[in-house]
C-alpha positions in Angstrom: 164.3 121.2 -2.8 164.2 119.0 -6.1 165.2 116.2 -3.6 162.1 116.6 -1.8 159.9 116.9 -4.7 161.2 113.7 -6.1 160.7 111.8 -2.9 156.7 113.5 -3.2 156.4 112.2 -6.8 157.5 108.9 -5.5 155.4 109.0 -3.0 152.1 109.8 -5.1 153.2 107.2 -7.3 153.4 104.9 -4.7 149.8 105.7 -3.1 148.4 105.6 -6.7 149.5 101.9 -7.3 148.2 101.0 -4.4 144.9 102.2 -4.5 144.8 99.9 -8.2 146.6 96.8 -6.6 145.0 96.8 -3.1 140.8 96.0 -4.0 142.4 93.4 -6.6 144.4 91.4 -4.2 141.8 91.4 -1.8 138.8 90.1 -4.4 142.2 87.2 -5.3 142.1 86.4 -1.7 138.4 86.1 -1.4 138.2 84.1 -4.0 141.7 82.0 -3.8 140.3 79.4 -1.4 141.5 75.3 -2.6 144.1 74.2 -5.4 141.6 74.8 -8.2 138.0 76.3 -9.4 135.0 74.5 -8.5 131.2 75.1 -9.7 128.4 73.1 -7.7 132.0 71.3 -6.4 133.2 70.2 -9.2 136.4 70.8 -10.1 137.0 73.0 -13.4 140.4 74.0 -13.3 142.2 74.0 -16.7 139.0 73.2 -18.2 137.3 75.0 -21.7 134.0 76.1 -21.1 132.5 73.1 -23.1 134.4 70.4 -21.0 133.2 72.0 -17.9 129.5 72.1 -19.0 130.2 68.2 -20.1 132.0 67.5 -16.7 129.0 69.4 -14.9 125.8 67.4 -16.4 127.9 64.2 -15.7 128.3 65.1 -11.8 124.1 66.5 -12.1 123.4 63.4 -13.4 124.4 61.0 -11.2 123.6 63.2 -8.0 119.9 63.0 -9.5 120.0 59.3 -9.3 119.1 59.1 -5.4 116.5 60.7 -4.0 115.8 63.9 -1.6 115.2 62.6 1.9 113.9 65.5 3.6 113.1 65.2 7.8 110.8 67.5 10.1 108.6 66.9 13.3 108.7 63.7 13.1 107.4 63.1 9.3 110.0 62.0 5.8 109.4 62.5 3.0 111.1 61.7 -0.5 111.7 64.6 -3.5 112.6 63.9 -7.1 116.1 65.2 -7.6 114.6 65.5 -11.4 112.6 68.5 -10.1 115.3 70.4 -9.8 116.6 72.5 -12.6 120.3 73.2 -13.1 121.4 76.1 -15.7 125.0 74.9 -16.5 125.3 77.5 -18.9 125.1 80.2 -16.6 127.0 78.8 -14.0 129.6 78.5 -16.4 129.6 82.5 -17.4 129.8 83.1 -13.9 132.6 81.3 -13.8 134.5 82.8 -16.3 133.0 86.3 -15.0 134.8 85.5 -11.7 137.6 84.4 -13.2 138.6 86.0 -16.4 141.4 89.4 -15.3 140.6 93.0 -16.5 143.7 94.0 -19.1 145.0 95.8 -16.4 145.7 93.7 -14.1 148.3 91.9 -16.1 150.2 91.1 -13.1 147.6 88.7 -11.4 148.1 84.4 -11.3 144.9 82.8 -12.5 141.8 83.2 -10.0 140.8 80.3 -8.0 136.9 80.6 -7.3 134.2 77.8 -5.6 130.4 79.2 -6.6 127.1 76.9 -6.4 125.5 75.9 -9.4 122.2 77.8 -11.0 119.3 76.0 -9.8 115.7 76.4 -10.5 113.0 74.8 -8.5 109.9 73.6 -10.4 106.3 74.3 -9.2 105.7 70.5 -8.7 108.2 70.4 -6.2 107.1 73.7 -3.9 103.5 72.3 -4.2 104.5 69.2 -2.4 106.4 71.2 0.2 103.1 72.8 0.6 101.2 70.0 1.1 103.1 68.4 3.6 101.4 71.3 6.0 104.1 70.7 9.0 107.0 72.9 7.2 108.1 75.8 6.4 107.9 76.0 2.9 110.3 78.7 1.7 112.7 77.9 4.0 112.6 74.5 3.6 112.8 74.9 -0.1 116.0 77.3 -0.1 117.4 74.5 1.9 116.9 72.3 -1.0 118.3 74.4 -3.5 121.4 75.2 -1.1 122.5 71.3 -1.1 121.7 70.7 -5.1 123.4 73.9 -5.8 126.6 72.2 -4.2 125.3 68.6 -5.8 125.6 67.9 -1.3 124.2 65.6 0.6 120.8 64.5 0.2 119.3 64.1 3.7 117.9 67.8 4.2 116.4 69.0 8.0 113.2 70.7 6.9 112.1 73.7 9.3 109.2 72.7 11.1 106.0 75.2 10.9 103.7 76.0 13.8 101.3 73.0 14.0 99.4 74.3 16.6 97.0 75.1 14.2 96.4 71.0 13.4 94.7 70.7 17.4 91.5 72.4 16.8 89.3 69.6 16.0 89.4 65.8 17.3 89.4 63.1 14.6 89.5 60.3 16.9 90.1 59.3 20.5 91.0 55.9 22.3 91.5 55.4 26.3 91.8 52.1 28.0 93.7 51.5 31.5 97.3 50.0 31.2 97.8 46.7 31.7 99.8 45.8 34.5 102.0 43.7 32.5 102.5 45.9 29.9 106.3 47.6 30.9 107.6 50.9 28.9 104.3 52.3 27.7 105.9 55.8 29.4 109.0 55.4 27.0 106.6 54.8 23.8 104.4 57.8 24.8 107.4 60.3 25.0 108.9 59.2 21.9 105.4 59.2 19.7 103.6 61.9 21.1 103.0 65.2 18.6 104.2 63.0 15.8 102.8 64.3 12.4 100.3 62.0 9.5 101.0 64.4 6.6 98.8 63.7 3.6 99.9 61.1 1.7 102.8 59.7 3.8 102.9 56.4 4.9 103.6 55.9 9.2 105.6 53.0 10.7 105.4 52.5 14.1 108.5 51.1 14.0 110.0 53.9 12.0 108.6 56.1 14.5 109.6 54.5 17.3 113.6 53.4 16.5 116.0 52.4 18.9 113.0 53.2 21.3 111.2 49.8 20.4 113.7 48.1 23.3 112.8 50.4 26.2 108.5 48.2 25.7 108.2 44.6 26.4 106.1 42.9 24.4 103.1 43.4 25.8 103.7 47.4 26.4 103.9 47.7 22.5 101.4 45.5 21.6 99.8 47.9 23.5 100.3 51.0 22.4 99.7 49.3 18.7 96.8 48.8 19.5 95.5 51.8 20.9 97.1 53.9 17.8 95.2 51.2 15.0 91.8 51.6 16.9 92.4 55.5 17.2 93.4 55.7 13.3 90.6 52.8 12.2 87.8 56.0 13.5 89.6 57.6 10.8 89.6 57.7 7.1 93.5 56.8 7.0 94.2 53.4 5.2 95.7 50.5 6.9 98.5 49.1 4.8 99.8 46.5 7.9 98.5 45.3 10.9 99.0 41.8 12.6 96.4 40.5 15.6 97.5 39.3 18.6 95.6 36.1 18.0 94.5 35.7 21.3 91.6 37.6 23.7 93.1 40.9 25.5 91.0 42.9 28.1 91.7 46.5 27.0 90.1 46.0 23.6 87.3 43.8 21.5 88.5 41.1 19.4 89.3 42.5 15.9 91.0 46.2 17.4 94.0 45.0 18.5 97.4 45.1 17.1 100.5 43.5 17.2 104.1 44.8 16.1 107.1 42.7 16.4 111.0 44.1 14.8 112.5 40.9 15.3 109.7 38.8 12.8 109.1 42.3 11.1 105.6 42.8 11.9 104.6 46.5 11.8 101.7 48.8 12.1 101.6 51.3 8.9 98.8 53.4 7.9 98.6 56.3 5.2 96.7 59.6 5.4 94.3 59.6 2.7 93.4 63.2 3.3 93.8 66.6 2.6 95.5 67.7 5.8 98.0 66.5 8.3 97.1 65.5 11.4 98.3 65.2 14.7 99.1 61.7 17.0 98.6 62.8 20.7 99.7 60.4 23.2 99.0 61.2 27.2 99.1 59.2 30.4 96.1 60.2 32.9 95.2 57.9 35.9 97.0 54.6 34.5 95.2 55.1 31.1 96.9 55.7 28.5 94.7 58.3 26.1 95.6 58.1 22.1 94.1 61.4 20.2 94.2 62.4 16.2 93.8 66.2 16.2 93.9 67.8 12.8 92.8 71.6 11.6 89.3 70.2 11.1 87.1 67.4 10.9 85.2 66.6 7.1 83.7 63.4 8.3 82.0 61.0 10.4 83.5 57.5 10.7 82.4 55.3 12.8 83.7 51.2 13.6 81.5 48.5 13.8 82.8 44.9 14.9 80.5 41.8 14.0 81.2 38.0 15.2 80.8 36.3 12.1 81.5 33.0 13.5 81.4 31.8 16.8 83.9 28.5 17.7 83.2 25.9 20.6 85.7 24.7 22.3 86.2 20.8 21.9 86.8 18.5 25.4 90.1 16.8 25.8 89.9 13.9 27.9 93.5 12.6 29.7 93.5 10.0 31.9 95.6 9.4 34.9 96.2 6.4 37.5 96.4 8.7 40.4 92.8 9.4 40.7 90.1 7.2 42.3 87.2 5.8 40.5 84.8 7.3 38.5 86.5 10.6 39.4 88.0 13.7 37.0 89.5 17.2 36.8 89.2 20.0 35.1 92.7 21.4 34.1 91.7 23.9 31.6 88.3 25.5 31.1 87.2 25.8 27.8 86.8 29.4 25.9 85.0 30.0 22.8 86.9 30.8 19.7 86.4 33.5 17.1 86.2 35.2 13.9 85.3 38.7 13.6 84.8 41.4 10.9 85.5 45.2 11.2 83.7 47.4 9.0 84.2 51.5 8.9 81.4 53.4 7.9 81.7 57.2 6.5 79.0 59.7 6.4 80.3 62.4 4.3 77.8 64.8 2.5 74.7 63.2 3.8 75.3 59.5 2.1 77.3 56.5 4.2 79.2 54.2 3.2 80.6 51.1 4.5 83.7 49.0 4.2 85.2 45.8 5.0 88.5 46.3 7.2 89.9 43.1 8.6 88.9 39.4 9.4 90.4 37.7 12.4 90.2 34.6 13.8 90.8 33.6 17.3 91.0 30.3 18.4 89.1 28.7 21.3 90.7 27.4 24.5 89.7 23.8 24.5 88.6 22.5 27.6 91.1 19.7 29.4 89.4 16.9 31.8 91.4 14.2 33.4 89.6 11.5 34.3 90.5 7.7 36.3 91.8 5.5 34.5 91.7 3.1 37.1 88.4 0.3 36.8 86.4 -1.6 39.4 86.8 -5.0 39.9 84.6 -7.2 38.0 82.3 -10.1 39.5 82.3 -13.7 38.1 79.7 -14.3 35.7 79.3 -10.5 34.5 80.1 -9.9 30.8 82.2 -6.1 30.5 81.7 -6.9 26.2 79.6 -3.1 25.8 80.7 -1.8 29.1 82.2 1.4 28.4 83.5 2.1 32.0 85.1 -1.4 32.5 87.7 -1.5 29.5 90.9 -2.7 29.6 94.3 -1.3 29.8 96.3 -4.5 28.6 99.6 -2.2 27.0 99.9 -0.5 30.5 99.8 3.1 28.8 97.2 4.4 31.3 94.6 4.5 28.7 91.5 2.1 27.2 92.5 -0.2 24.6 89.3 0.8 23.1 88.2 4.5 22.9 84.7 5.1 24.7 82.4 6.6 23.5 81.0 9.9 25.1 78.4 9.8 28.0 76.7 13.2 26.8 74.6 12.9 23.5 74.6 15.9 21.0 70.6 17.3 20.6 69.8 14.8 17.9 70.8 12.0 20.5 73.3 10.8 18.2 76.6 10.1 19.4 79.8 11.2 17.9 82.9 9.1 17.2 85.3 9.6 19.4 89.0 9.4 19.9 89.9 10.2 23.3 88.3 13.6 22.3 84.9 15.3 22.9 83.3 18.0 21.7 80.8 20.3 23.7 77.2 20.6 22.7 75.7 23.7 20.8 72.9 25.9 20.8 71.6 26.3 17.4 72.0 30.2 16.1 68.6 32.5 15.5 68.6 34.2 12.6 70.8 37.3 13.3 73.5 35.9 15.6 77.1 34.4 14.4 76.9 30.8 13.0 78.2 28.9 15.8 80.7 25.9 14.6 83.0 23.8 15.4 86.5 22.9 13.6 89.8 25.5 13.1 91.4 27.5 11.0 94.5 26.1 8.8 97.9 27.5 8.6 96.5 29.0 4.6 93.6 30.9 6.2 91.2 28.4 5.2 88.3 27.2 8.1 88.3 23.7 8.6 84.7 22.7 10.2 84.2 19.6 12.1 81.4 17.4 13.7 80.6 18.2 17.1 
């Protein structure tokens, strides 16, 4: 009988120190994880608490030094590390809260814990979260927090809010049929279609586009350029880079196009002035492609204005070749008129418009090409050929006069210009309110060279 109340006692005893040991170990193997403590992953172990606030501010410090990349929908965006604040102190009395053993559980090794740092977001940065428009803000922010309170990586995936909301009203619209050398326009469309302007965020198109760019020729992205610069010139956004094609296109007046090239680093970027994101819309119907802003609403009314400021003639380039007969020419080239044209935007907002100066391009006319004979009659005894233009001599055997002629046509002031194997076409003087029309080029600087017709 004593033997069996002995083995009870022992029993109880046993039961007793297990219900004390049993929640301890398993809070020391919930927290046992690594070879030492870490806060915000830094490693404290064997540290006093005022070498593990100095070792802490170090690591915060120079986690702050790059900036918060944070993705979504298509749109970046950069946060100030600086704009996040970390409480070391009270990551460090966590710590030794987690940490430090009761006085009866003398019989425990030293805790090994890993908790985030205490951080506090400031209002500055939820306010730009906010603005943004195309995320979720709390979430997003949380996110934030979760990687600084780790000192992780800083690329963040923001969660993306329901922008159906941004399609209600039409800012702008562009549709013009596809050229039929223009290859990978369907490629281009896929990859920038529901891409989001937020406020105050610049666009690349070749950000936007990436490895994409490859699957266009030329002349698909030039484009699709230039459908997206005239859809955002209707807009208020600013252009910060756009290059002209430099040549005539058929899908667009002179001055509207664009031109984007990675290899030379020519881009199209814009920024969204505004208040609100908006939406880039990109749709294929009937071999047009159509290029849409959408946004929440519509504030203003822009509208684009293109004016010839000067109109170039093309000059007459005269070759001369053996193989023709007599008094006979070709025309290899027909001439085009050159160029240079402004684009203003005008905004009527609250009853008053104003007007502003976008771009000035120049375009440079096709010259026209003649070849004429180079061959001459025969000339009769007696007959002097001293001022006869169409009997001069080829003595080097070049194929050309050894004298330059002058030019059979006469300008309107029956003058004649000087000419060296060169003519210019004539000119119809300008009224009052049409383009100056000139001849001459531009120079490499920008600068207009004219010249004498």
């Amino acid at each position: 009988m004593k033997l069996h109340l002995k083995l009870g006692a022992i029993l109880i005893g046993l039961v007793v120190l297990l219900a004390i040991w049993l929640p301890n170990i398993i809070i020391e193997q919930a927290l046992a994880k690594g070879d030492g403590s870490t806060i915000g992953g830094v490693l404290v172990k064997n540290l006093e608490d005022e070498a593990i606030e100095v070792a802490l501010q170090e690591a915060i410090n120079v986690w702050q030094d790059t900036p918060i990349t944070l993705e979504g929908a298509g749109v970046t965006t950069s946060l100030d590390p600086n704009l996040l604040v970390f409480d070391v102190a009270s990551s460090v009395a966590e710590y030794r809260s987690l940490t430090n053993k009761p006085w009866f559980a003398f019989w425990e090794g030293k805790r090994t814990v890993h908790i985030p740092l205490h951080v506090v977001e400031d209002n500055q940065l939820k306010q730009q979260l906010e603005s943004m428009g195309v995320w979720e803000t709390e979430t997003t922010l949380n996110a934030v927090i979760s990687q600084a309170s780790y000192l992780n990586k800083h690329n963040i995936e923001a969660t993306v809010a329901d922008t159906t909301s941004m399609e209600a009203e039409r800012l702008a619209l562009s549709i013009e049929q596809i050229p039929t050398n223009a290859l990978g326009v369907l490629a281009l469309v896929n990859t920038l279609n529901d891409t989001i302007i937020a406020p105050n965020e610049p666009f690349s198109l070749l950000n936007a586009l990436g490895e994409k760019f490859e699957e266009a020729n030329s002349e698909g992205l030039n484009f699709v350029a230039s459908l997206i610069y005239h859809t955002a010139l209707q807009t208020e956004f600013e252009i910060l880079e756009r290059h002209s094609q430099e040549k005539k296109i058929e899908y667009l007046q002179q001055g509207l196009d664009a031109a984007v090239n990675r290899v030379i680093n020519k881009d199209l970027q814009f920024i969204n002035n505004g208040n609100q994101p908006s939406k880039l819309k990109l749709m294929i119907e009937n071999d047009a492609l159509k290029v849409e802003l959408l946004a929440q609403s519509k504030e203003k009314d822009i509208t684009v204005r293109v004016s010839k400021d000067k109109i170039i003639q093309p000059r007459i380039i005269t070759r001369y070749s053996k193989d023709l007969a007599i008094g006979q020419e070709e025309v290899i080239q027909n001439g085009e008129e050159g160029v240079r044209v402004e684009v203003y935007r005008s905004i009527l907002e609250n009853g008053s418009t104003r007007e502003e100066l976008v771009s000035r391009d120049y375009y440079a006319p096709i010259n026209k090409i003649v070849v004429q004979s180079s061959r001459q009659p025969a000339v009769s005894a007696g007959v002097s050929t001293a001022n006869d233009t169409d009997l001069q001599l080829d003595l080097d055997g070049d194929g050309l006069a050894d004298s330059p002629a002058q030019p059979l046509n006469k300008t309107a002031n029956n003058s004649s210009p000087t000419n060296t194997g060169e003519s210019s076409s004539a000119t119809t003087p300008a009224t009052t309110n049409d383009p100056e029309i000139v001849y001459g080029y531009y120079d490499k600087g920008g600068n207009f060279v004219q010249t004498s017709p």
